[in-house]
C-alpha positions in Angstrom: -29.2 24.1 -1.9 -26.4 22.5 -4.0 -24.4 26.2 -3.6 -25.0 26.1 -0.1 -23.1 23.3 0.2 -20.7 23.0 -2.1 -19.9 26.8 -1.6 -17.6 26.3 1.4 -15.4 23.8 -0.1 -15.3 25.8 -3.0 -13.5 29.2 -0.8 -11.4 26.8 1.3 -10.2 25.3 -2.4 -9.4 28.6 -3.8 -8.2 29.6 -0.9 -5.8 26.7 -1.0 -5.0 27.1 -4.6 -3.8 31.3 -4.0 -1.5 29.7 -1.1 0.3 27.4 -3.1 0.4 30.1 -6.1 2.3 32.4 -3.6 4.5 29.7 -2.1 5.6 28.7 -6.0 6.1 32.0 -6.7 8.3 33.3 -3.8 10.5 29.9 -4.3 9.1 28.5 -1.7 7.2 24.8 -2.3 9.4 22.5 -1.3 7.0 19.2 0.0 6.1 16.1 -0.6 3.2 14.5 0.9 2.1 10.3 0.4 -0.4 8.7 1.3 -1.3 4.4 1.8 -3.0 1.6 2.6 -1.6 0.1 6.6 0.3 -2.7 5.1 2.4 -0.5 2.8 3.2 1.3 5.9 4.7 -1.3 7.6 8.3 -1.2 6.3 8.8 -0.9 2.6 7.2 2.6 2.4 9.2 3.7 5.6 12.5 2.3 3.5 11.4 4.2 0.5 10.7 7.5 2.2 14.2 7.2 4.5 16.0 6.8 1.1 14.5 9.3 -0.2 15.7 11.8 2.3 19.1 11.5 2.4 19.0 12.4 -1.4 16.5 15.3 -0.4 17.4 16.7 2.7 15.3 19.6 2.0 12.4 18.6 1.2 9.7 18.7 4.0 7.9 15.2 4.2 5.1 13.6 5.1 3.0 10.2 5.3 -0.7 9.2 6.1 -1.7 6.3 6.8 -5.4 5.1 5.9 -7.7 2.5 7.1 -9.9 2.3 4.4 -9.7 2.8 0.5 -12.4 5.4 0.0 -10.8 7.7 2.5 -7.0 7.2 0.3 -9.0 8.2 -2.7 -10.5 11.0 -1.8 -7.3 12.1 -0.3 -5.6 11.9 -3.4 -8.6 13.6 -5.4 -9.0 16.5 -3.0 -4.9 17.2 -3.4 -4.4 16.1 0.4 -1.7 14.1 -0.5 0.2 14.2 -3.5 0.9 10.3 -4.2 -0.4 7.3 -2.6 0.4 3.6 -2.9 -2.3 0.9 -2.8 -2.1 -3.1 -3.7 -6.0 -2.4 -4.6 -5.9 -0.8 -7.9 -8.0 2.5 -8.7 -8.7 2.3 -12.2 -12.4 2.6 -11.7 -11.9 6.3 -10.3 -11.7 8.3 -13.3 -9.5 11.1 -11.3 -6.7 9.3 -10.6 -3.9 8.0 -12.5 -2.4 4.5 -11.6 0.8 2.9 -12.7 2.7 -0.8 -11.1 5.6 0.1 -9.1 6.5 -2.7 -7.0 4.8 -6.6 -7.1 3.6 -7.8 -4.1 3.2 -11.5 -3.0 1.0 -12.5 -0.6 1.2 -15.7 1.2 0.7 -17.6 4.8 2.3 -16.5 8.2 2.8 -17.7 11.7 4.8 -18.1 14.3 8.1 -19.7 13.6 7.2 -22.5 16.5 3.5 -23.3 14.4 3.0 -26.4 13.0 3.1 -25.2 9.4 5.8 -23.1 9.6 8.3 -25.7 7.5 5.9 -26.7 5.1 7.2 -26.0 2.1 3.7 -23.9 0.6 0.0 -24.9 1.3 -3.7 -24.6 -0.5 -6.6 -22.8 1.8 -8.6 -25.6 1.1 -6.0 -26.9 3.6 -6.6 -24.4 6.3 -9.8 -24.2 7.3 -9.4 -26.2 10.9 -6.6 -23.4 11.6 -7.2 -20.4 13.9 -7.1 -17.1 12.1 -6.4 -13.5 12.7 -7.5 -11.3 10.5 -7.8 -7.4 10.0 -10.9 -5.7 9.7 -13.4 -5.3 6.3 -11.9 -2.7 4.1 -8.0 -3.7 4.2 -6.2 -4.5 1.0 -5.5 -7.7 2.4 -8.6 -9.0 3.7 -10.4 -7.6 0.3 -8.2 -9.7 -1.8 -8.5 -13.1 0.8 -12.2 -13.2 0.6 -12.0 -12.4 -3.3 -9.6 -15.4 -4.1 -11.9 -17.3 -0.9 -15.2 -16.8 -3.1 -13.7 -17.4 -5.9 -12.9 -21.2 -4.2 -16.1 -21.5 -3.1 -14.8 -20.8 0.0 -15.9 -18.3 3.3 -14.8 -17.2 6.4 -17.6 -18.9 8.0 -15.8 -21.6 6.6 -12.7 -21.4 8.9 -13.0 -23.1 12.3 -11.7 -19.6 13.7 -11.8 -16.5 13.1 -10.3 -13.5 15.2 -10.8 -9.6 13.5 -8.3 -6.9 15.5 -7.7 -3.5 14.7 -4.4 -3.5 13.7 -1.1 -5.0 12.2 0.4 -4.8 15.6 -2.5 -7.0 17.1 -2.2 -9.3 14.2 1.8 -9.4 15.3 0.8 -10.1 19.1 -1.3 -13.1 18.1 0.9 -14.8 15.3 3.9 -14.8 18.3 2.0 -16.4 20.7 1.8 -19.6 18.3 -1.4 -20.7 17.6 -2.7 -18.3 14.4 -1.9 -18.1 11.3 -3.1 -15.0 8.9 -2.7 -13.8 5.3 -0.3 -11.4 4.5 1.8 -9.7 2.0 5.9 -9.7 2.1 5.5 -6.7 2.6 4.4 -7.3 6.2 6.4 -8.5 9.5 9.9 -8.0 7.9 11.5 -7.2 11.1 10.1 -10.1 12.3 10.7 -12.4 9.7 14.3 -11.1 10.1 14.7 -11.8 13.6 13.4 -15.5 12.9 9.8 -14.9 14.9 7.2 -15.2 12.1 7.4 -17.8 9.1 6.2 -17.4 6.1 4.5 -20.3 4.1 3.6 -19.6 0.2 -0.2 -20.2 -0.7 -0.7 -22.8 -3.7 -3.8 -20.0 -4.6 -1.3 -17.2 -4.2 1.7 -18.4 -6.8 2.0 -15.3 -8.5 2.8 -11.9 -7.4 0.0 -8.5 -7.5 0.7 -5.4 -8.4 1.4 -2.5 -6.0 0.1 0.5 -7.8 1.5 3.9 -7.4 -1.4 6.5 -7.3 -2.0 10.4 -8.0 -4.7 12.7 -9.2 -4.7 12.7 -13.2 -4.6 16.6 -12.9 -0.7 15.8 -11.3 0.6 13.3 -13.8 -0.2 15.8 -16.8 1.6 18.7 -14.8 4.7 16.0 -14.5 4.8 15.2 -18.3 4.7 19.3 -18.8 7.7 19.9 -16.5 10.0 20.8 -19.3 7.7 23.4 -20.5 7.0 25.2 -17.6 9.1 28.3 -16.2 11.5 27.3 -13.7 9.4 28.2 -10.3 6.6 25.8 -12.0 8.8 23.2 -12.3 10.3 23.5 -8.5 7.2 23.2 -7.1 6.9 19.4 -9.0 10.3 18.5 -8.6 10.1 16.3 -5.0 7.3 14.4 -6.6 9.5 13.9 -9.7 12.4 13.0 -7.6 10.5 10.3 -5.5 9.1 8.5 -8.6 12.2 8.2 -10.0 13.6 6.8 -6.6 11.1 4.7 -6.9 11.5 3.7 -10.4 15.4 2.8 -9.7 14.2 0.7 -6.7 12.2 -1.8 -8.1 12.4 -5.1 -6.1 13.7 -8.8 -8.1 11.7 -11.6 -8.2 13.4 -13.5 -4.9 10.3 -13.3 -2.3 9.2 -15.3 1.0 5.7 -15.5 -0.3 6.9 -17.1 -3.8 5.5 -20.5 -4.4 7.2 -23.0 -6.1 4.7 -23.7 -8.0 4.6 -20.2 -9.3 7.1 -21.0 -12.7 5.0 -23.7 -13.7 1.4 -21.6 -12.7 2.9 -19.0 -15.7 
């Protein structure tokens, strides 16, 4: 029974695995595929992947987007994708390697004509007569609101309202029309924070910043400390990889963030 089943993924793997042996050998691997979590996708992976680009023009590249952590994981572990970027960290999956490549802080946000939107931070404790749109279970961000929530003692069925939508654009379409506020990451409405539509307040229970975790299969990062080692066409098929990591590396944001707290100096 267990052949039976596992025996098809095992022929599409090794089928898989004499394509890319060809493709390496004939010169011919020349991709990069990512993969993250919806509110990475918003704008600073976008930035990221345009830069990278114009440095590797031929380089075929690709992005998925994914709703929910256990589909990001197992997209990474089955070689779907060859990085990913999470704020979640994946250290309890034995297959895959993390590392910190960016910090993320994550804060209040509204409409620029809200009734918090000059306050100068606030606590959730504070918050709970607000109306609230959220995304669904499963997102980085609501994971890590509930977390800090319980951790307060707090719940959502402690907020006076509570909206769940689909999406980040939903989420935008509410915060505009004024009367929501929701959690979210600076890494989130940057056009519109730009264009002076959606304020963002720092939370007194979100001074510091999180990590945002690059991702890849273990089996990848011990082929990338090989590189060296290996004959050239080895090496050509890593190289994008290589090359976005280092981009990556070099582009490491300061500390000067919308979400930053004032409080956050004397929190450390």
């Amino acid at each position: 029974e267990y052949l039976f089943e596992e025996g098809p993924h095992l022929v599409d793997l090794e089928g898989r695995l004499v394509s890319e042996i060809e493709s390496i050998k004939q010169g011919k691997f020349s991709s990069l595929t990512v993969g993250c979590m919806a509110d990475v996708a918003c704008d600073w992976l976008p930035n990221k992947l345009y830069q990278y680009r114009r440095l590797c023009s031929d380089v075929k590249v690709a992005c998925r987007q994914f709703e929910e952590v256990e589909a990001l994981y197992r997209a990474i572990k089955n070689g779907e994708v060859d990085l990913g970027f999470s704020d979640l960290s994946f250290a309890a999956f034995d297959e895959i390697s993390t590392a910190v490549i960016d910090t993320i802080f994550y804060g209040l946000a509204m409409a620029k004509s809200h009734s918090l939107a000059h306050q100068t931070w606030v606590s959730l404790k504070q918050l709970t007569e607000q109306s609230w749109v959220l995304l669904p279970e499963g997102f980085p961000s609501r994971i890590m609101l509930e977390k800090r929530m319980q951790e307060l003692g707090l719940s959502l069925s402690d907020l006076a309202q509570v909206e769940v939508v689909d999406s980040p654009s939903l989420v935008r379409a509410y915060l505009l029309q004024g009367h929501y506020v929701t959690f979210a990451s600076d890494l989130d409405f940057q056009v519109e924070r730009q264009a002076g539509l959606i304020q963002t307040v720092p939370l007194e229970e979100f001074a510091l910043g999180t990590p945002l975790f690059l991702l890849m299969s273990k089996r990848l990062n011990r082929s990338l400390g090989l590189t060296e080692q290996q004959p050239f066409r080895g090496r050509q098929a890593l190289e994008p990889i290589q090359q976005f990591i280092n981009l990556l590396q070099r582009g490491r944001r300061g500390t000067s963030h919308p979400f930053r707290c004032p409080l956050a100096n004397a929190a450390v």
